[in-house]
C-alpha positions as a printed Julia matrix, in Angstrom:
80×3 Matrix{Float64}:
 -1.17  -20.47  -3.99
  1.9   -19.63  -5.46
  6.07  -19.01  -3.62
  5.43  -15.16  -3.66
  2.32  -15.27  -2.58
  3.65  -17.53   0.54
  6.44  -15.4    0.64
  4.61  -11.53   0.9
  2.14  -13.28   3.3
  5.28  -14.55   5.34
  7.17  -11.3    5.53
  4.35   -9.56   6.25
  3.76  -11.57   9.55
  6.94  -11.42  10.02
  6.44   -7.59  10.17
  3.57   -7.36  12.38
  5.54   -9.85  14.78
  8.57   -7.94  14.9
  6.43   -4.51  15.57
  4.39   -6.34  18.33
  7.31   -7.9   19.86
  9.03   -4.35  20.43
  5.81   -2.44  21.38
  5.1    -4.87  24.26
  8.91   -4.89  25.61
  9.29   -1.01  25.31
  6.19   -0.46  27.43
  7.13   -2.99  29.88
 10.32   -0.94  29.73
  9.07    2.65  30.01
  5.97    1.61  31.94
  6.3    -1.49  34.28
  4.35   -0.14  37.06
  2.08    1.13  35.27
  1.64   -2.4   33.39
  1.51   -4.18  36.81
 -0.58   -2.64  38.42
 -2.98   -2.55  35.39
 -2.48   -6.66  35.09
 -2.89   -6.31  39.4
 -7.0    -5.82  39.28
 -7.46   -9.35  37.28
 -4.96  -11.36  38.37
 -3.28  -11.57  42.4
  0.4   -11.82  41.62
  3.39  -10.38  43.19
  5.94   -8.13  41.52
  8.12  -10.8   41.34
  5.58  -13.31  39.91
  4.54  -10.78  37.23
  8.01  -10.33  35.96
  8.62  -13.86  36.01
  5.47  -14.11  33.88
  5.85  -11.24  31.27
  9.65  -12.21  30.6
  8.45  -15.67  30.22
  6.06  -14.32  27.57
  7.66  -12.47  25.51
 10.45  -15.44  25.14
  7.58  -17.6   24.33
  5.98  -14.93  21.61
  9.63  -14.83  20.23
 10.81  -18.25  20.4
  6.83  -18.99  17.88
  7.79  -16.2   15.49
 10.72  -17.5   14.85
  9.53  -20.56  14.43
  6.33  -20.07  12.61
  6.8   -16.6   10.74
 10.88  -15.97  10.3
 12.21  -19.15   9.44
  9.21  -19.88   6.74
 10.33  -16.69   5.02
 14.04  -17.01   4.91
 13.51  -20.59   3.63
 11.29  -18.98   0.98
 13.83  -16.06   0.42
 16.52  -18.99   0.2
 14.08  -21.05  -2.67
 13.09  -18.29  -4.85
């Protein structure tokens, strides 16, 4: 497997990662009842508890793409 190869497969993750990360935090934006009390019927948490949980999520999806898809490609970017 060759750099661009590495690289197009890189930036495209990167892509899909970026889109997912701001379609999950603009519904939990425009729709966090409606997300609760979806999440509600499988899982007995609070309000409170849920928020906790979903913020703690998304800082977790971030803090991995950056790790595992951004920072592979701009080290890439940087080589080639």
């Amino acid at each position: 497997m060759d750099i661009e190869t590495l690289k197009d497969f890189f930036m495209w993750c990167s892509v899909i990662n970026v889109a997912l990360l701001i379609l999950w935090t603009s519904i939990f934006m425009l729709a966090p009842d409606f997300v609760y009390h979806t999440q509600r019927h499988f899982f007995a948490i609070t309000r409170q508890q849920f928020d906790i949980a979903f913020y703690a999520f998304l800082g977790l999806f971030k803090l991995l793409f950056i790790i595992f898809s951004l920072v592979p490609y701009l080290t890439l970017l940087i080589l080639t």
